[in-house]
MARRO-141719 format. One record per residue (C-alpha): residue number from 1; residue in one letter; y, z, x. Coordinates in steps of 0.5 Angstrom, whole numbers, plus 500, padded with zeros to 3 digits. Each point is the difference from the previous one (the first is absolute). Layout:
<pado k="NUM" r="A" y="Y" z="Z" x="X"/>
...
//
This chain:
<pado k="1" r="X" y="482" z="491" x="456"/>
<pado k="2" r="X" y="502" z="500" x="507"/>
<pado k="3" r="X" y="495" z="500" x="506"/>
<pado k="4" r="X" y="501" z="502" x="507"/>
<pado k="5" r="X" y="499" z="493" x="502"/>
<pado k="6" r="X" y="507" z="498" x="498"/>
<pado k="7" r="X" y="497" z="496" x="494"/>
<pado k="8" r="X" y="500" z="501" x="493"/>
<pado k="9" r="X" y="493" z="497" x="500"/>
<pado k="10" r="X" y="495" z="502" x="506"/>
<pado k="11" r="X" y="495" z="495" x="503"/>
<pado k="12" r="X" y="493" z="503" x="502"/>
<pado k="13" r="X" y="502" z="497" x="507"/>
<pado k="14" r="X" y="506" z="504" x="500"/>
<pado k="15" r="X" y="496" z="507" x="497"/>
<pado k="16" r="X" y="495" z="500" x="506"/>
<pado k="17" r="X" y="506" z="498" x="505"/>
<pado k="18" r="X" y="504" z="507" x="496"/>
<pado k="19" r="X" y="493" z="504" x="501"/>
<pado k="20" r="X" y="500" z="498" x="507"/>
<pado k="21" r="X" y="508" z="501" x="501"/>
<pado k="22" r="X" y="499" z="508" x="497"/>
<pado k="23" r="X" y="495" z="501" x="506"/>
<pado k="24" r="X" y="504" z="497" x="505"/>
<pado k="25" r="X" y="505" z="504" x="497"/>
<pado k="26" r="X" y="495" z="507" x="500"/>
<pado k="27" r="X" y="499" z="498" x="507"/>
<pado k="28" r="X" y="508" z="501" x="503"/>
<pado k="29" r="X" y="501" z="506" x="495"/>
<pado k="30" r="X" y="493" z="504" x="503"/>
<pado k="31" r="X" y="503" z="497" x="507"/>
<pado k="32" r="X" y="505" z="503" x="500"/>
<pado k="33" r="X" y="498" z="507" x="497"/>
<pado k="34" r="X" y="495" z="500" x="507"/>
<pado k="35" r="X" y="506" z="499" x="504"/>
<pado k="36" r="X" y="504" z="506" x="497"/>
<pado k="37" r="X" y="493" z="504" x="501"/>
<pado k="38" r="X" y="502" z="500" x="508"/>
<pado k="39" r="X" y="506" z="505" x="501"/>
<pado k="40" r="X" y="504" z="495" x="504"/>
<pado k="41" r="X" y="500" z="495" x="496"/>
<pado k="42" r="X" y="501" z="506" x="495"/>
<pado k="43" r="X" y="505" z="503" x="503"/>
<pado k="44" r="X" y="506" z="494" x="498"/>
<pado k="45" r="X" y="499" z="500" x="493"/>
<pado k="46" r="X" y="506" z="504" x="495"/>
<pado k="47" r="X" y="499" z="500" x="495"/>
<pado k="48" r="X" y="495" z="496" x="498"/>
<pado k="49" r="X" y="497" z="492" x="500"/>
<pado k="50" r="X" y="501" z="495" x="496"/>
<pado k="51" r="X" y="496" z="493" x="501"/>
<pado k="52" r="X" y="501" z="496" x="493"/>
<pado k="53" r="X" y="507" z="501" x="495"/>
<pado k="54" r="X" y="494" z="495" x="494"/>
<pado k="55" r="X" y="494" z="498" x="500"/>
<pado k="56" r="X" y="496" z="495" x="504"/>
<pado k="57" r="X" y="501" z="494" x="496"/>
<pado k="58" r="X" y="496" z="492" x="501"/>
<pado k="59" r="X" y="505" z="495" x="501"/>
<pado k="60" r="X" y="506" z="504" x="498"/>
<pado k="61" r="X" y="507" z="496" x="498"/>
<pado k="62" r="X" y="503" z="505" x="505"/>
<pado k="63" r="X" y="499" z="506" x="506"/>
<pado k="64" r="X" y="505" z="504" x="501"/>
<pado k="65" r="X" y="500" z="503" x="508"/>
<pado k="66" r="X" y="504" z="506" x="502"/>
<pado k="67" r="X" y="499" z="504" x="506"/>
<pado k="68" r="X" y="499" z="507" x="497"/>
<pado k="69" r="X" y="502" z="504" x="494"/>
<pado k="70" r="X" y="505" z="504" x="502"/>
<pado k="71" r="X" y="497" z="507" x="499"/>
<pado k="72" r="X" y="504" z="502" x="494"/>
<pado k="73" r="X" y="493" z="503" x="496"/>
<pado k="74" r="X" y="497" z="506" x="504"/>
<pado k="75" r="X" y="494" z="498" x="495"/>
<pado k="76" r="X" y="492" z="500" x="504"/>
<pado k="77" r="X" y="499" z="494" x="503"/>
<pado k="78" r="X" y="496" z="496" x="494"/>
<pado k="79" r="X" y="493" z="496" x="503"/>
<pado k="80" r="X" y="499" z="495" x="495"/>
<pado k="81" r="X" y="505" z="495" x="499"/>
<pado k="82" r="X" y="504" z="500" x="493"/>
<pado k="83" r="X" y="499" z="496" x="493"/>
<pado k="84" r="X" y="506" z="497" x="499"/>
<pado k="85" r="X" y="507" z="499" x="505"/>
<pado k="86" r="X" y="502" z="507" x="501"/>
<pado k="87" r="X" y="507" z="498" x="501"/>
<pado k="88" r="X" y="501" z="498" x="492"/>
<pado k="89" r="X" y="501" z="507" x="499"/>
<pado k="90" r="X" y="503" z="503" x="506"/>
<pado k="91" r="X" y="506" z="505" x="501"/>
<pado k="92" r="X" y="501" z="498" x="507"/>
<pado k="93" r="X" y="505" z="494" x="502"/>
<pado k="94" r="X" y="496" z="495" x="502"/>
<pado k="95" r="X" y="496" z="499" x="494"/>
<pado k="96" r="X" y="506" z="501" x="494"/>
<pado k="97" r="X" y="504" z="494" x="505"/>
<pado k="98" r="X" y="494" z="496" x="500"/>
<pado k="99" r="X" y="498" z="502" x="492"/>
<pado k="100" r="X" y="507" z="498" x="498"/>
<pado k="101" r="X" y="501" z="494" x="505"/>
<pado k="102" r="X" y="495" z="497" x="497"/>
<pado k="103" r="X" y="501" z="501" x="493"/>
<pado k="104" r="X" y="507" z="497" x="502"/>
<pado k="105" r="X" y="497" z="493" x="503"/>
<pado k="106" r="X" y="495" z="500" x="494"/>
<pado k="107" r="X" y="493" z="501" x="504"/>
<pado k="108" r="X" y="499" z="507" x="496"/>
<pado k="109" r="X" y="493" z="497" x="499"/>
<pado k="110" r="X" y="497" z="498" x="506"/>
<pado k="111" r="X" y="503" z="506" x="503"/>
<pado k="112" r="X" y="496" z="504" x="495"/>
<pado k="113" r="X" y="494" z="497" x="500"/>
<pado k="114" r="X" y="499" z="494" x="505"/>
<pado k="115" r="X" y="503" z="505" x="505"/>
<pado k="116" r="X" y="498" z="504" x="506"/>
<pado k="117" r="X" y="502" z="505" x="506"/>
<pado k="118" r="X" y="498" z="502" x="507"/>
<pado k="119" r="X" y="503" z="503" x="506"/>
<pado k="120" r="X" y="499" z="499" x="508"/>
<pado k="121" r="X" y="500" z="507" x="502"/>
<pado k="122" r="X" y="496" z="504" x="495"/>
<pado k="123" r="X" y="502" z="506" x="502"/>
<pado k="124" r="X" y="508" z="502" x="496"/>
<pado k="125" r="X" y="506" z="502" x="503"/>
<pado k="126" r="X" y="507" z="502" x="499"/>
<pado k="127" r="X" y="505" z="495" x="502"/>
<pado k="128" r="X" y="503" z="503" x="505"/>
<pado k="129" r="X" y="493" z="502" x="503"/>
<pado k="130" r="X" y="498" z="492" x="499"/>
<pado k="131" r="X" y="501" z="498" x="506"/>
<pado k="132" r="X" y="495" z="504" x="504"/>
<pado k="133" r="X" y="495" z="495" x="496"/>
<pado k="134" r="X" y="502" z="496" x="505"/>
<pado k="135" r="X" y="498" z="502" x="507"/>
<pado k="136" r="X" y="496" z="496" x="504"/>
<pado k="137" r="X" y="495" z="505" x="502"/>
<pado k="138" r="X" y="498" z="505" x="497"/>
<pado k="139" r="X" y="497" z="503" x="493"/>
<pado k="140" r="X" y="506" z="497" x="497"/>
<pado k="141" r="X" y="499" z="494" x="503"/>
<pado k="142" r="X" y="492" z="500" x="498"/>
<pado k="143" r="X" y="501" z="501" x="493"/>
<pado k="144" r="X" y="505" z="495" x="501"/>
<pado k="145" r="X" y="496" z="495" x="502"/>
<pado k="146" r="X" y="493" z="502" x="496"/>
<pado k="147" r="X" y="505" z="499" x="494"/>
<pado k="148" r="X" y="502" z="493" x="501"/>
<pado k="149" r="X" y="495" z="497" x="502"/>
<pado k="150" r="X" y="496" z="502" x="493"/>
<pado k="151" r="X" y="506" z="498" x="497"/>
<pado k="152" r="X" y="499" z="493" x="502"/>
<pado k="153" r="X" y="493" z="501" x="499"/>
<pado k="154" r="X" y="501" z="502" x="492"/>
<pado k="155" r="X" y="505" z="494" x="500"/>
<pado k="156" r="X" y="495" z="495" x="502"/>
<pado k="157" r="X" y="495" z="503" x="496"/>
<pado k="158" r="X" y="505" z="500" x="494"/>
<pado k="159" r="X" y="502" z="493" x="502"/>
<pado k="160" r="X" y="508" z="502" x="496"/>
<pado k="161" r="X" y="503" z="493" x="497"/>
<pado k="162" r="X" y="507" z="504" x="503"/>
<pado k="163" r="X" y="501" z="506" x="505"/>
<pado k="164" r="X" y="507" z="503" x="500"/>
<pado k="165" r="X" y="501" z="504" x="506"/>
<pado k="166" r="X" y="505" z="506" x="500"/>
<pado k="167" r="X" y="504" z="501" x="506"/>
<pado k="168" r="X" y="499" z="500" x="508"/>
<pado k="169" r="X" y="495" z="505" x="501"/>
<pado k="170" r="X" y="496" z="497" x="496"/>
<pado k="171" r="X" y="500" z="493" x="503"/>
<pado k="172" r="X" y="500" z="503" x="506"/>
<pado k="173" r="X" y="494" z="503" x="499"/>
<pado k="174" r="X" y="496" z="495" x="497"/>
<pado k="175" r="X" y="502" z="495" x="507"/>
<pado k="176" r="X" y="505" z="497" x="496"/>
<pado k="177" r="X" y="506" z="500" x="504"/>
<pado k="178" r="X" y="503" z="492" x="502"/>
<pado k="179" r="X" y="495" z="497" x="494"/>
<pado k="180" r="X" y="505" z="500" x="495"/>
<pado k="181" r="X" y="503" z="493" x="499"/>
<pado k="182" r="X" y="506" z="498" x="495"/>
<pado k="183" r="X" y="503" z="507" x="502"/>
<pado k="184" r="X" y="507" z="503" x="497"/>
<pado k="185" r="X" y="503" z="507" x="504"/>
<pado k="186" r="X" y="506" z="504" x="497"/>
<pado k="187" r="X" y="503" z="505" x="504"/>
<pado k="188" r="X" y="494" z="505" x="499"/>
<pado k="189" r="X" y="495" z="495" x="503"/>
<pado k="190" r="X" y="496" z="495" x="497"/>
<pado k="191" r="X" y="499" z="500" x="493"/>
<pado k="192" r="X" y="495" z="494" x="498"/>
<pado k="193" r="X" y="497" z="496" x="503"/>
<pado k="194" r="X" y="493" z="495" x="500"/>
<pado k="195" r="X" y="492" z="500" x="503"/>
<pado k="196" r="X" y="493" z="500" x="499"/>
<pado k="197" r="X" y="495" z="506" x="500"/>
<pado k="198" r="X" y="492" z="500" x="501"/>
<pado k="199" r="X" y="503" z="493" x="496"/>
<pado k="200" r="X" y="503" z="503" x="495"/>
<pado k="201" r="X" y="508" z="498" x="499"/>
<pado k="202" r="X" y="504" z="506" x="501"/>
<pado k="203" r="X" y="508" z="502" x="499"/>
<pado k="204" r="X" y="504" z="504" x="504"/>
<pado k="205" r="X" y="504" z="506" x="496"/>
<pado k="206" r="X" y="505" z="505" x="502"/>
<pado k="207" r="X" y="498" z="507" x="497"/>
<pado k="208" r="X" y="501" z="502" x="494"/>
<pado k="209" r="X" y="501" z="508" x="501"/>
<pado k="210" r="X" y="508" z="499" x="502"/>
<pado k="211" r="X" y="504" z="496" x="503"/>
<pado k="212" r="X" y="498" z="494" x="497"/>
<pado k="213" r="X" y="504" z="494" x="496"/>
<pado k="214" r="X" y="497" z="497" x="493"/>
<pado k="215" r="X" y="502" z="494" x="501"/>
<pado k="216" r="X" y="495" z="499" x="506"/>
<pado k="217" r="X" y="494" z="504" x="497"/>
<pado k="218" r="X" y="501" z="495" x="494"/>
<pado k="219" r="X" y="500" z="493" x="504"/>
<pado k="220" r="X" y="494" z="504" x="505"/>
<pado k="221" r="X" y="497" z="500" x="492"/>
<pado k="222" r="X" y="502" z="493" x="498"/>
<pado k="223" r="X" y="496" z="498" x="506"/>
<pado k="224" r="X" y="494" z="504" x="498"/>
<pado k="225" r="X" y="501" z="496" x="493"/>
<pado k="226" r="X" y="500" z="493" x="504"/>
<pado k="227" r="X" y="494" z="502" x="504"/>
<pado k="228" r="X" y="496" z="503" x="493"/>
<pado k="229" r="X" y="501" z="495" x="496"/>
<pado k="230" r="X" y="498" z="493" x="503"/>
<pado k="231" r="X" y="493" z="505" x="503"/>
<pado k="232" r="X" y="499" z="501" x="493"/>
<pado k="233" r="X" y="499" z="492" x="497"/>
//
């Protein structure tokens, strides 16, 4: 059976770092939960948070990071992260393109079992509404950066085989703007490109809920390929 190790077997090592990456993790969800108890932070959010799209996971084959889910589900905001990658069964855009595309490049395994998900702005927005996240002062600019910087804190306790990280604003956020080598731009900006975060080896992706060219997300996907596969020998 599959573990949230990113292994099929897991070694005592890896079940004492998954116990301790489950309170780190504990830890970012009560923070946020406290801050959502003060009305200025409060006040900002509509209609809801959302830290994590999986499980955290002890050496994953992959990470997926996003900015911030599109607030398409008017459900409560859940305090406890999910048990398995909720965008294998999502309604909305983002999560059947990823579903798909992945099937398509043969990597419908990792992306089910050795695959997780977070956000570096936890509370959600409607696209047209996205860009207020990126206010340099503020309580968006609060949550904005208390995100991010547990984002890369969840990275450096996971410590992914491979990153991808979708879009501007989520590589904004994460101070990554100018860290991408190797990069390649169509006319709507940059679509792929090549760093390091907290150690771990990133690719850059165009998002995937409109806009996109399948030919790019499937050479993004063949690069994730070429990163996994010599981690795992």
């Amino acid at each position: 059976m599959e573990s949230r190790t990113g292994e099929r077997t897991a070694s005592s090592n890896d079940q004492i770092r998954l116990k301790e990456l489950d309170a780190l993790t504990k830890r970012m969800y009560t923070e946020a939960r406290e801050r959502t108890r003060d009305p200025k932070w409060n006040a900002v959010i509509d209609p809801k948070i959302t830290i994590m799209f999986g499980p955290p996971m002890v050496k994953p084959d992959l990470v997926l990071v996003s900015f911030q889910g599109g607030a398409g589900d008017r459900s409560p905001t859940k305090w406890e992260w999910p048990d398995k990658l909720v965008y294998l069964d999502s309604r909305f855009a983002f999560g059947r393109n990823l579903t798909k595309l992945f099937n398509e490049a043969g990597h419908a395994s990792m992306l089910k079992y050795r695959t997780t998900a977070i956000t570096t702005c936890f509370p959600e927005a409607r696209a047209n509404d996205a860009s207020k996240w990126m206010r340099k002062t503020g309580a968006y600019a609060l949550w904005r950066n208390f995100s991010s910087n547990w984002a890369r804190r969840m990275l450096r306790a996971m410590q992914p085989r491979s990153i991808i990280v979708f879009g501007k604003k989520a590589s904004q956020s994460l101070g990554l703007e100018g860290c991408w080598s190797d990069v390649k731009r169509n006319g709507n900006g940059q679509w792929y490109g090549r760093t390091e975060i907290e150690g771990c080896p990133a690719v850059y992706c165009h998002h995937l809920s409109q806009g996109y060219k399948k030919s790019q997300v499937h050479y993004c996907l063949r690069a994730v390929e070429s990163i996994v596969k010599p981690a795992k020998q």
